[in-house]
TORZADO-126778 format. One record per atom (N, C-alpha, C, O): x, y, z. Coordinates in steps of 0.1 Angstrom, whole numbers, plus 5000, padded with zeros to 4 digits. Layout:
! TORZADO-126778
XYZ/...
This chain:
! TORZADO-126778
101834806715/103134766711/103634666721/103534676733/104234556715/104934466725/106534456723/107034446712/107334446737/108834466736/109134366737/109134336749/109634276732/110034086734/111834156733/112434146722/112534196744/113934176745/114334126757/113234106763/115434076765/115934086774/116034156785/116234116796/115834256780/116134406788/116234506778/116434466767/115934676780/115934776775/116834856781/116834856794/117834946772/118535026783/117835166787/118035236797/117135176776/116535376777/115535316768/115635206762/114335446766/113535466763/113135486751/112035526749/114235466739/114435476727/113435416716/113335446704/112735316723/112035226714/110135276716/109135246709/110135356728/109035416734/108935566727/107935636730/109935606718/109335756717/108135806715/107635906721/107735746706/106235736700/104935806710/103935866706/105135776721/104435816738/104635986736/105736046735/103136076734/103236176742/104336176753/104536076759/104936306756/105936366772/104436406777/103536486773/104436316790/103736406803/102236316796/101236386798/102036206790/101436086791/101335996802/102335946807/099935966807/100035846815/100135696807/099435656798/101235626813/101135516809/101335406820/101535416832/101235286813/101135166824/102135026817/101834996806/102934956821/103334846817/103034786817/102334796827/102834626812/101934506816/102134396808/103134396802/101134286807/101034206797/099134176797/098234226803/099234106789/097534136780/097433996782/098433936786/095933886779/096233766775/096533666789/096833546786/096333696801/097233626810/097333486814/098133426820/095933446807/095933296809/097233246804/097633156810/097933296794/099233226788/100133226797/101133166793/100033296812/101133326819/100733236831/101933206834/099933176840/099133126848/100533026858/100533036870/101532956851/102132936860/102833016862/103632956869/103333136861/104433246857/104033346870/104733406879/102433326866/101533426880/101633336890/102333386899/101333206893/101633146907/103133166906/103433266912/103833116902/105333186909/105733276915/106533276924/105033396909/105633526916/104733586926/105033676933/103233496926/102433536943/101233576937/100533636945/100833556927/099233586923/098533416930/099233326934/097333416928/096633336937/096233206919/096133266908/096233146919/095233036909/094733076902/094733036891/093733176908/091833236901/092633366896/092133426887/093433386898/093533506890/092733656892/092533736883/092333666903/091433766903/091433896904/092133956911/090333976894/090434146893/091234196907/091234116916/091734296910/092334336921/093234296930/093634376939/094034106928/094934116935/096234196934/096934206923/096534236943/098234306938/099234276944/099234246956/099834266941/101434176944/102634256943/102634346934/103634216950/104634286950/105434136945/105434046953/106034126933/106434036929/107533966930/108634026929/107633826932/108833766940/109933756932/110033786920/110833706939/112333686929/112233596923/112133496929/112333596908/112833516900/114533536890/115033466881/114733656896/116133686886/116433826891/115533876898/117733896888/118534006893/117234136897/117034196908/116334166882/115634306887/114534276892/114034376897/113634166894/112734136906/113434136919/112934166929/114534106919/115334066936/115534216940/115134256951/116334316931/116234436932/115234556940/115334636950/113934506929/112934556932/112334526945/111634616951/112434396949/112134356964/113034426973/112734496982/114234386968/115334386983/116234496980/116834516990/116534556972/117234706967/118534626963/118534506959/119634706965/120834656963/122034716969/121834836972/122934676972/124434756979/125234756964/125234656957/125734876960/126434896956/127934956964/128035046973/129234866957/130634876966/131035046961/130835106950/131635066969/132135236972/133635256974/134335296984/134135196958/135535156956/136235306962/137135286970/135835416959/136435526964/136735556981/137535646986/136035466988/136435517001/137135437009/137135327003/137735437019/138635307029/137535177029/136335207030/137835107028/137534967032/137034937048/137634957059/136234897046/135234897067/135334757073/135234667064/135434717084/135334547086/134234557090/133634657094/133634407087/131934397088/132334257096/133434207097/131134217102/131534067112/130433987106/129334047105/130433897101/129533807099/129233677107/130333617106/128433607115/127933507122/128433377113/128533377101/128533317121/129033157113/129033097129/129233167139/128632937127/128932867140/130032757140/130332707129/130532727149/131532667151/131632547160/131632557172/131632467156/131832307161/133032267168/134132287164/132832217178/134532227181/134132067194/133032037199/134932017196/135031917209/136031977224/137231997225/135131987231/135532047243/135731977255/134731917259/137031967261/137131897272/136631877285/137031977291/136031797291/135131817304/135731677311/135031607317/136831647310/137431607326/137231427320/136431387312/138231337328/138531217325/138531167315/137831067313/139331237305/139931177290/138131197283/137931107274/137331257284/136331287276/136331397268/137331467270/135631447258/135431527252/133531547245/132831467239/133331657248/131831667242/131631777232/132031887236/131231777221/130931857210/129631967214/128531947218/130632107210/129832217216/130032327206/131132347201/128832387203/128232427190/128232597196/127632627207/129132687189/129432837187/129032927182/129432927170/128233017184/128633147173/129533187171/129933197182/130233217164/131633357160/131033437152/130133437143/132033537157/131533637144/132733697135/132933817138/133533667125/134133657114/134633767109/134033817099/135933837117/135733967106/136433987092/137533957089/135434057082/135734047072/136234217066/135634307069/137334237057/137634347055/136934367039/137034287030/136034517039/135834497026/135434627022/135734717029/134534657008/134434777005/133434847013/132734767019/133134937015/132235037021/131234977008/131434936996/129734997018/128534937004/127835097007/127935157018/127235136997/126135216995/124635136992/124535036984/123735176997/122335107001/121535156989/121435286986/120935046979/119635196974/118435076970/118334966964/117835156977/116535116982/115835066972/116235086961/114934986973/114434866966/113134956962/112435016971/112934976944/111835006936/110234966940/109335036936/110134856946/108734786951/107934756942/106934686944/108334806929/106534806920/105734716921/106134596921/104834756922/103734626926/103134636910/103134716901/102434486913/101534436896/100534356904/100534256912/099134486895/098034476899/097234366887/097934356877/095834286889/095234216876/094134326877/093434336886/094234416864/092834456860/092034426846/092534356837/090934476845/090134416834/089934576826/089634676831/090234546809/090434666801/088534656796/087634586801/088434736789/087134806788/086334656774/085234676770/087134546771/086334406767/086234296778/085734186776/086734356790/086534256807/087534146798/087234026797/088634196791/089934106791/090634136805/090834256809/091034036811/092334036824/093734096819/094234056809/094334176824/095534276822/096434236835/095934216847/097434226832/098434276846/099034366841/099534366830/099234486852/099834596849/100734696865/100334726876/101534716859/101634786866/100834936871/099634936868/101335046879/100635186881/101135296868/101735276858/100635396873/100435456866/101535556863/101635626873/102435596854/103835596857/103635746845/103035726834/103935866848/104035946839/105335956831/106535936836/105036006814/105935926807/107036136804/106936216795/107636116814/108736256817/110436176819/110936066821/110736266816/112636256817/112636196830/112936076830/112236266842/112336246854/112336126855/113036066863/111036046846/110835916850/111535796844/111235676843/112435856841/113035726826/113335656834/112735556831/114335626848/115335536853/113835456859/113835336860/112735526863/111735416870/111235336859/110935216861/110935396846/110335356835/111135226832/110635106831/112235266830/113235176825/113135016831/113134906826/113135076843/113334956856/111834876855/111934756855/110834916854/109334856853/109334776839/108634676838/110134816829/109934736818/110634596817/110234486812/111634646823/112634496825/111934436833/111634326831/111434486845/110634386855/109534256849/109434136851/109034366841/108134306830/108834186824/108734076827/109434226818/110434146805/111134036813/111333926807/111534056824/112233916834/111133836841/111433716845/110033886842/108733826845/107933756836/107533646840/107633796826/107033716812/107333706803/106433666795/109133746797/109333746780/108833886772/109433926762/107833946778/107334066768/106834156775/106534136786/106634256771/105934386778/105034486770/105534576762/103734466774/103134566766/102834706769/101834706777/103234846765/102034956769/101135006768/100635036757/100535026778/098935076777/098235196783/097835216794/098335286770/097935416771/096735466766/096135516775/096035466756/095035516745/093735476757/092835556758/093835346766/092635306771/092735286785/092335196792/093335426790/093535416806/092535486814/092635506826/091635526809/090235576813/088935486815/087935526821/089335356808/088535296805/088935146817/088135056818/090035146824/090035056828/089935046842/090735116850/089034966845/088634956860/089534976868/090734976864/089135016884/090035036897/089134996907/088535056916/089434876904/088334806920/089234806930/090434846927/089034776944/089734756954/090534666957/090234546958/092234736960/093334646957/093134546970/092534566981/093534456966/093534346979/095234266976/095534196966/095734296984/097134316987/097334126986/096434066991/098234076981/098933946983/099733916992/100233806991/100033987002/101533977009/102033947020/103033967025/100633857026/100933757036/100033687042/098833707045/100733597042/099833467048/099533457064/100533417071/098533497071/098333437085/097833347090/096733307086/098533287098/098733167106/096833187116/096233277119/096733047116/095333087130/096033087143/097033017146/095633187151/095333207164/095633097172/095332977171/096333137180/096133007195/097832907192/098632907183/097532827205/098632767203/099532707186/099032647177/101032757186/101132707177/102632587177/103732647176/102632427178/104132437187/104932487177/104632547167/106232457185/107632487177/107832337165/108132367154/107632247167/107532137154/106832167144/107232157132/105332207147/104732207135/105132367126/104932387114/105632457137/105832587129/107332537121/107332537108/108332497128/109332457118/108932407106/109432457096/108132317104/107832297083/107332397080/107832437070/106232477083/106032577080/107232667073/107332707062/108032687083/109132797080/110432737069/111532787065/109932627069/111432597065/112132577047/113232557042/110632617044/110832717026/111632817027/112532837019/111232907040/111233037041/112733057045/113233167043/113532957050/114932977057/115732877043/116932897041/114932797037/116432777025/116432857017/116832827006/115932997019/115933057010/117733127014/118633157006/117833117030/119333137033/120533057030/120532927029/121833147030/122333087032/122632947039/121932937049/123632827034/123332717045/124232737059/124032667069/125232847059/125932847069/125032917079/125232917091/123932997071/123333107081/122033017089/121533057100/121632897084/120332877085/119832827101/118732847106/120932767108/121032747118/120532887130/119632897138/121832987125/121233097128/119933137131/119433167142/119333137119/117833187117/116833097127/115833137133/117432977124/115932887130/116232947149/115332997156/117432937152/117533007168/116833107174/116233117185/117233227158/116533337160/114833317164/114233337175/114233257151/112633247149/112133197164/111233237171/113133077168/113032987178/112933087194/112033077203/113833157194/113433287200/112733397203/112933487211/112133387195/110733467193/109433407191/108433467190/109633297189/108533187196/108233107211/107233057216/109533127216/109033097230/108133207240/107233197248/108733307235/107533487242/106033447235/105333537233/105733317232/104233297228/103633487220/103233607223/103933397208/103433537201/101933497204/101533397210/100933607197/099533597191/099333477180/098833367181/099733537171/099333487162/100833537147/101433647148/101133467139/102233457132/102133517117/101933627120/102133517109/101933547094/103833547086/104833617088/103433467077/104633467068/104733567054/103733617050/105733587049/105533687035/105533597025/106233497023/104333667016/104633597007/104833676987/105133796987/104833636978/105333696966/106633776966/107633716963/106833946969/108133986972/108433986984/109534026988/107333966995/107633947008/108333837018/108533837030/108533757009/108833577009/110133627017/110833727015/110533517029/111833567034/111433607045/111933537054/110533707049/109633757059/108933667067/108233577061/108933657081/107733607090/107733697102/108833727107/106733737106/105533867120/105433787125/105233677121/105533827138/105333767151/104633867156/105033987156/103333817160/102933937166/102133947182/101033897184/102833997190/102334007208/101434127208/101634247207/100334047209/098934177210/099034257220/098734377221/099434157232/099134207247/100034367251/099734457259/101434327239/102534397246/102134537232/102534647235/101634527222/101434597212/102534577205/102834687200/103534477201/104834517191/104634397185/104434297192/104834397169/104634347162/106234327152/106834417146/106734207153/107834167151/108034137141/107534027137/108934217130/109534177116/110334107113/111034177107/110933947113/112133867107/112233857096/111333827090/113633887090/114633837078/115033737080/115633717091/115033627070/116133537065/117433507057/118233417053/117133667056/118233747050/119733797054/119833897061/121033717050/121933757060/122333927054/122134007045/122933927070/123134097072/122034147072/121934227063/120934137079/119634227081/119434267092/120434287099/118234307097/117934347105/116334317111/115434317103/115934297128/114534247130/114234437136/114734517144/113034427124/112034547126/110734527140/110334427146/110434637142/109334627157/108534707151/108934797143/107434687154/106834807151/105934787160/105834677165/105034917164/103634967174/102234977168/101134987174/102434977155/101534977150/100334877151/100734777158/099034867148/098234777152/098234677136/098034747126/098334577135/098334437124/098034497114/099034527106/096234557110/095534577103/096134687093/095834687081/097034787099/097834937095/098834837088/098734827076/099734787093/101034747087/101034637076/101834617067/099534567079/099834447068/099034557051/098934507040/098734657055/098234777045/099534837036/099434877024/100634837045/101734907038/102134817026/101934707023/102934957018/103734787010/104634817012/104734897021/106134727005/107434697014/108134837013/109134867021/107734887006/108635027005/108435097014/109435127021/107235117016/106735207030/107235157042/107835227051/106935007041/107934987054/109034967061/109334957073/109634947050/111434967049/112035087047/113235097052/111635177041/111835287034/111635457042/112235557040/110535417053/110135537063/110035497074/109035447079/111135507080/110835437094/109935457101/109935547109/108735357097/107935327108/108135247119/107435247129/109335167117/109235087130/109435187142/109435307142/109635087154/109535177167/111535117168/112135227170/112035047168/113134987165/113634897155/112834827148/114834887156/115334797143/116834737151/117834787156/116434637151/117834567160/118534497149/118034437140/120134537152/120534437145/121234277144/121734247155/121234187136/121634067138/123234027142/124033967135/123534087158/124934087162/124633997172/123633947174/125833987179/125633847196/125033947201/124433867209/124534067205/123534167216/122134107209/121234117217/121734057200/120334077196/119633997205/118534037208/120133887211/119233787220/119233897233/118133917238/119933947237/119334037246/118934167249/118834217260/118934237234/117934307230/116434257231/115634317237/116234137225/115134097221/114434057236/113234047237/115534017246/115033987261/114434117265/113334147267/115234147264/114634337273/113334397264/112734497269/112834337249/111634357248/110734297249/109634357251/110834177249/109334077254/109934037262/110033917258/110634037271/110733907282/109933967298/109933897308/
């Protein structure tokens, strides 16, 4: 069956599905989709096993990556500070003036937000039992319990390619080769300056705000003078993301480009973390700390690498 809507609200059009069925979402065919898959972080070749956690292209992929705040009209209103920088000409003696560049931090009065955590689904390429190419999602049992995940995987689908197909009758039959994750790109080893990493990064920061971006490049800029190891950026739903990582010191450095976020640390060794997917690592704190993006973070971040 194929679902060509916009979106689905419930499960009404799925009855058909055994309760307590394994099923899978997907699309069939994928050459028809080839630029659709480079957009959202599949590779060119298309190959059996990559899996991706798929990038933003509209409200429930962004979701699925980054969760969402919902406002909490019911409770008092909280002030939150937001960074913004400030230009101003400052006087330094005999009728001069020189232009000197600020942080502030802005307070804003507003609703209390509720956090809810970002779905992650990842979309794997497998091959069905004619070694046709599938993208599909996991394996999702078809119960009450599961409708709001069900629901959410279909539209993912449907904002992703226009249609969505399910695939039940032939889930026995379809390979499970070894996932090989899409979700970041590493930089080589060894010196890297601060010029040539700036183009590198600088997809990854218009993805911000323009008031924030300044911000960000300071931040990155600051965690590149502690001479990391070696760097890696995110890529598909990890886009937004770049690791810094100090072998010597063992802490492996998480950045957002994301305003209102937070830089993750973690102890883990590369190999362990670049294994997770984003759920796991946002979702169970593994980090060892999580600093947030306030005027203390530059010397937080001193008192850890410096």
């Amino acid at each position: 069956m194929i679902i060509k809507k916009k979106r689905i609200r419930n499960l009404s059009s799925l009855s058909f599905i055994k309760t307590g069925q394994l099923v899978r979402f997907g699309v069939a065919d994928i050459n028809r989709f080839k630029v659709k898959c480079n957009d959202i972080g599949f590779t060119s070749n298309l190959e059996i096993g990559e899996t991706i956690l798929p990038d933003k292209v509209g409200p429930v992929s962004r979701r699925n990556a980054e969760g969402q705040y919902i406002p909490e009209k019911d409770k008092e209103k909280e002030i939150v500070y937001y960074p913004r920088e400030w230009t101003r000409q400052q006087w330094v003696g005999r009728g001069e003036t020189e232009e000197v560049t600020d942080t502030v931090y802005i307070p804003v009065e507003r609703y209390q937000r509720k956090f809810i955590p970002p779905q992650c689904i990842e979309l794997t390429i497998l091959n069905d039992k004619h070694r046709n190419k599938l993208i599909l999602s996991q394996k999702i049992k078809f119960v009450e319990e599961n409708e709001k995940l069900m629901v959410h995987t279909v539209n993912l689908i449907l904002e992703l390619f226009g249609e969505c197909q399910v695939f039940q009758d032939d889930l026995e039959q379809i390979s499970n080769p070894k996932i090989r994750r899409l979700s970041w790109e590493i930089l080589p080893k060894g010196d890297y300056p601060w010029d040539k990493l700036v183009k590198d990064i600088t997809p990854f920061i218009n993805r911000a705000r323009k008031s924030n971006r300044n911000l960000i490049y300071k931040r990155l800029k600051k965690l590149h003078k502690y001479k990391p190891d070696f760097k890696a950026y995110g890529k598909a739903g990890f886009s937004g993301y770049i690791v810094f990582g100090y072998e010597d010191k063992g802490l492996y450095i998480l950045e957002s480009v994301y305003t209102n976020n937070a830089t993750y640390v973690f102890t883990s060794n590369w190999e362990e973390f670049s294994r997770l997917t984003k759920a796991e690592i946002l979702n169970n704190n593994y980090q060892e700390y999580r600093i947030i993006h306030t005027k203390e973070w530059e010397a937080e971040i001193a008192k850890l690498l410096g």
